[in-house]
C-alpha positions in Angstrom: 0.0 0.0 0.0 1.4 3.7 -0.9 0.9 5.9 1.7 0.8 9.4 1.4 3.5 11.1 2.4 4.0 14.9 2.8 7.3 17.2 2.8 8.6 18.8 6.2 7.7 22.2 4.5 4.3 21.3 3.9 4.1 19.6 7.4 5.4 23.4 8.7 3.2 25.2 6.6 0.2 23.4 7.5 0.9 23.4 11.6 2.1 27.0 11.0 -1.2 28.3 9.6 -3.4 26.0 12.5 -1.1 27.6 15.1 -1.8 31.5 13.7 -5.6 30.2 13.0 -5.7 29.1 16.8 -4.1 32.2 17.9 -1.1 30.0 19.3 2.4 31.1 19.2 4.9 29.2 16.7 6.1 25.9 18.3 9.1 26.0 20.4 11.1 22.4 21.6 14.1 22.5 23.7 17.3 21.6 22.6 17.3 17.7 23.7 13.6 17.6 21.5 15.7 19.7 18.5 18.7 17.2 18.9 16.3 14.3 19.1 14.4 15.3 15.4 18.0 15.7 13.7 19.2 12.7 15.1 18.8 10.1 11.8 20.3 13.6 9.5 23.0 13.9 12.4 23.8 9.8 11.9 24.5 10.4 8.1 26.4 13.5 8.8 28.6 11.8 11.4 28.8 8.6 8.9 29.6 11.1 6.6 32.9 12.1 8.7 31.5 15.1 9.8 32.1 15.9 13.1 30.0 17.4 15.6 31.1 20.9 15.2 30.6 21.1 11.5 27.3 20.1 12.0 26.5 22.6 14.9 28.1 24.7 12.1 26.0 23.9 9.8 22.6 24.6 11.7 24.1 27.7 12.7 24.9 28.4 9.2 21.2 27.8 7.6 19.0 28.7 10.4 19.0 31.2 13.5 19.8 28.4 16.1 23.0 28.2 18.1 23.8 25.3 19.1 27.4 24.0 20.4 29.0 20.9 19.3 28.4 19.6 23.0 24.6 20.1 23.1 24.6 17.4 20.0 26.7 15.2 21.7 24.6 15.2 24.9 21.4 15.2 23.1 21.6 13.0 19.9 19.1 10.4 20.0 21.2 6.8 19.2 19.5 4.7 16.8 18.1 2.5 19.4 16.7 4.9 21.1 14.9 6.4 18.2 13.4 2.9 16.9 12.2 2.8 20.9 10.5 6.1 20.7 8.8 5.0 17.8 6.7 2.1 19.1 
């Protein structure tokens, strides 16, 4: 079976508009819930040979978030633990 599937940009357009439409203010997460969503990008990254500062690098680099190189470390979800937070 094909399920639909949508892009993270549509995903953050739609919640974005319900948030505004609800009068809510944009979503915020905390750095371990930030880490935790990157985690499988972080993986390939890492894999990659890219270490953790070139990644904190490159968030800080594409987006408005600062994040250190020690915050990924202490906060990156290991496979396992993703696959666990899944069920």
């Amino acid at each position: 079976m094909n399920e639909k599937t949508y892009s993270l940009e549509e995903a953050l357009k739609a919640q974005s508009s319900l948030r505004a439409a609800a009068g809510l203010e944009p979503e915020r997460f905390p750095v371990s819930a930030f880490v935790g969503m990157i985690s499988d990008e972080i993986e390939v990254l890492r894999a990659q040979g890219k270490s953790d500062d070139e990644i904190a690098g490159l968030i800080r680099q594409q987006s408005e978030i600062e994040i250190s190189p020690a915050e990924i470390a202490a906060n990156y979800a290991s496979p396992g633990d993703r696959s666990r937070s899944e069920e």
